[in-house]
N, C-alpha and C positions, 0 to 999 in steps of 0.2 A: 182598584178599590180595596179597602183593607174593613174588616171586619172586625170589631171588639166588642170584647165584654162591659154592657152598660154600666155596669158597676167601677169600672176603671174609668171610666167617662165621668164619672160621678152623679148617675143615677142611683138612689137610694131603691135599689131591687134584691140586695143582698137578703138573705134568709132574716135576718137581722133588722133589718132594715134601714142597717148603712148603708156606704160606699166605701169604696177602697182608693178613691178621686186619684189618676196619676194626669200631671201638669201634662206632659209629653201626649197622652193617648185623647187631654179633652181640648189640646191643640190640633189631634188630626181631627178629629169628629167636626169643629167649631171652622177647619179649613176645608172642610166638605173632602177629606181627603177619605173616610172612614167610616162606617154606618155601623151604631150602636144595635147590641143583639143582649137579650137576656131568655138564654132557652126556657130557664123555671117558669118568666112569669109567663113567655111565650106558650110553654105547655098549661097553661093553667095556673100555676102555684100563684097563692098570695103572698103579701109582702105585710108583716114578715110571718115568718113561717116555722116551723121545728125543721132545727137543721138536720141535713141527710148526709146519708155518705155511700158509697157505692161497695156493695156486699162480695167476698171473695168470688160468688159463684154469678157475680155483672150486674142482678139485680140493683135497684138502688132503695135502701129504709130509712126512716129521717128516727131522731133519736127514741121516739114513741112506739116504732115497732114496726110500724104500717109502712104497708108495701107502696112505694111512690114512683116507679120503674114508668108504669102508663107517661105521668107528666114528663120526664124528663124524655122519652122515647117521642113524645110528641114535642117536644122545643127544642129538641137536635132536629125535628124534621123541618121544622120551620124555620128555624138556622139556615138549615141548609138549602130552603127553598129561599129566604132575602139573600141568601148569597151569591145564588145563580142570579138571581132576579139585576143584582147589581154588578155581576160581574167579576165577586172577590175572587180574587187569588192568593188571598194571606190573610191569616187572622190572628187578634193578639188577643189572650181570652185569661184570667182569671185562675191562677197558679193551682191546682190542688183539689179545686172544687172537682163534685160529682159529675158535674157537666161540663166544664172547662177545663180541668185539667190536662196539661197537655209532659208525658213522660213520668209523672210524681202524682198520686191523687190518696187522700186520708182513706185507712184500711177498713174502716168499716166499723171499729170498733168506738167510735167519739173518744178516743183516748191523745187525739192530738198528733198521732205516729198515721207516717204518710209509706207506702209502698211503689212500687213502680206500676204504672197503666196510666190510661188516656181515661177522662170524663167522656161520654156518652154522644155529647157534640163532640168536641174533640176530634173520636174515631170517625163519626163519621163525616168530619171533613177531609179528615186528612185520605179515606177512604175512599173519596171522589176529588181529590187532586190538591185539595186545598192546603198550605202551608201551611201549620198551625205550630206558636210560641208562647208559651208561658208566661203570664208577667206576674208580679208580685204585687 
């Protein structure tokens, strides 16, 4: 079982409250090959929301100021609890975000410049065995 980010499915859960819809990813969902995850709203966050971005020193702040670290630490946890729950072994998650990003994640600064680290789920899949891949 493969694990993505709702938003690539084309759930409208983005900060935003778009989606980022990719054909490929709401082929697996729709073939029961893949179970839709959105750590935000899973930790709490509404839709849509001020977007965040994850602080040089891990925290995560959304563009307001406030500290939003709690939610996202609770919807990696919960990620990672439907993960086991199903099984996944691979995840494809949502390029750059605070939570999903996997290798490239925005610097903190909302200036649109990305730096190298893992979103928050992210690490901690990849940190209990789980493959995790970046999609766009």
């Amino acid at each position: 079982m493969i694990a993505v980010s709702a938003c690539l499915a084309g759930y409208r859960c983005r900060y935003d409250g778009g989606t980022k819809e990719n054909a490929e990813i709401v082929g697996l969902v729709k073939s029961g090959q893949a179970v839709p995850v959105c750590p935000e709203v899973m930790g709490g966050m509404s839709t849509p929301r001020p977007p965040s971005e994850q602080q040089p020193d891990g925290s995560v702040k959304n563009i307001l100021g406030e500290d939003v670290t709690g939610f996202f630490e609770r919807g990696a946890q919960e990620t990672l609890r439907i993960c086991k729950l199903y099984g996944v072994t691979r995840a494809l998650l949502k390029s750059r975000s605070p939570s999903c990003g996997c290798g490239r994640v925005y610097d903190g600064t909302f200036s649109g410049r990305t730096h190298a680290g893992n979103g928050l789920t992210a690490a901690l899949l990849l940190a209990n065995g789980i493959a995790v891949e970046a999609v766009d």
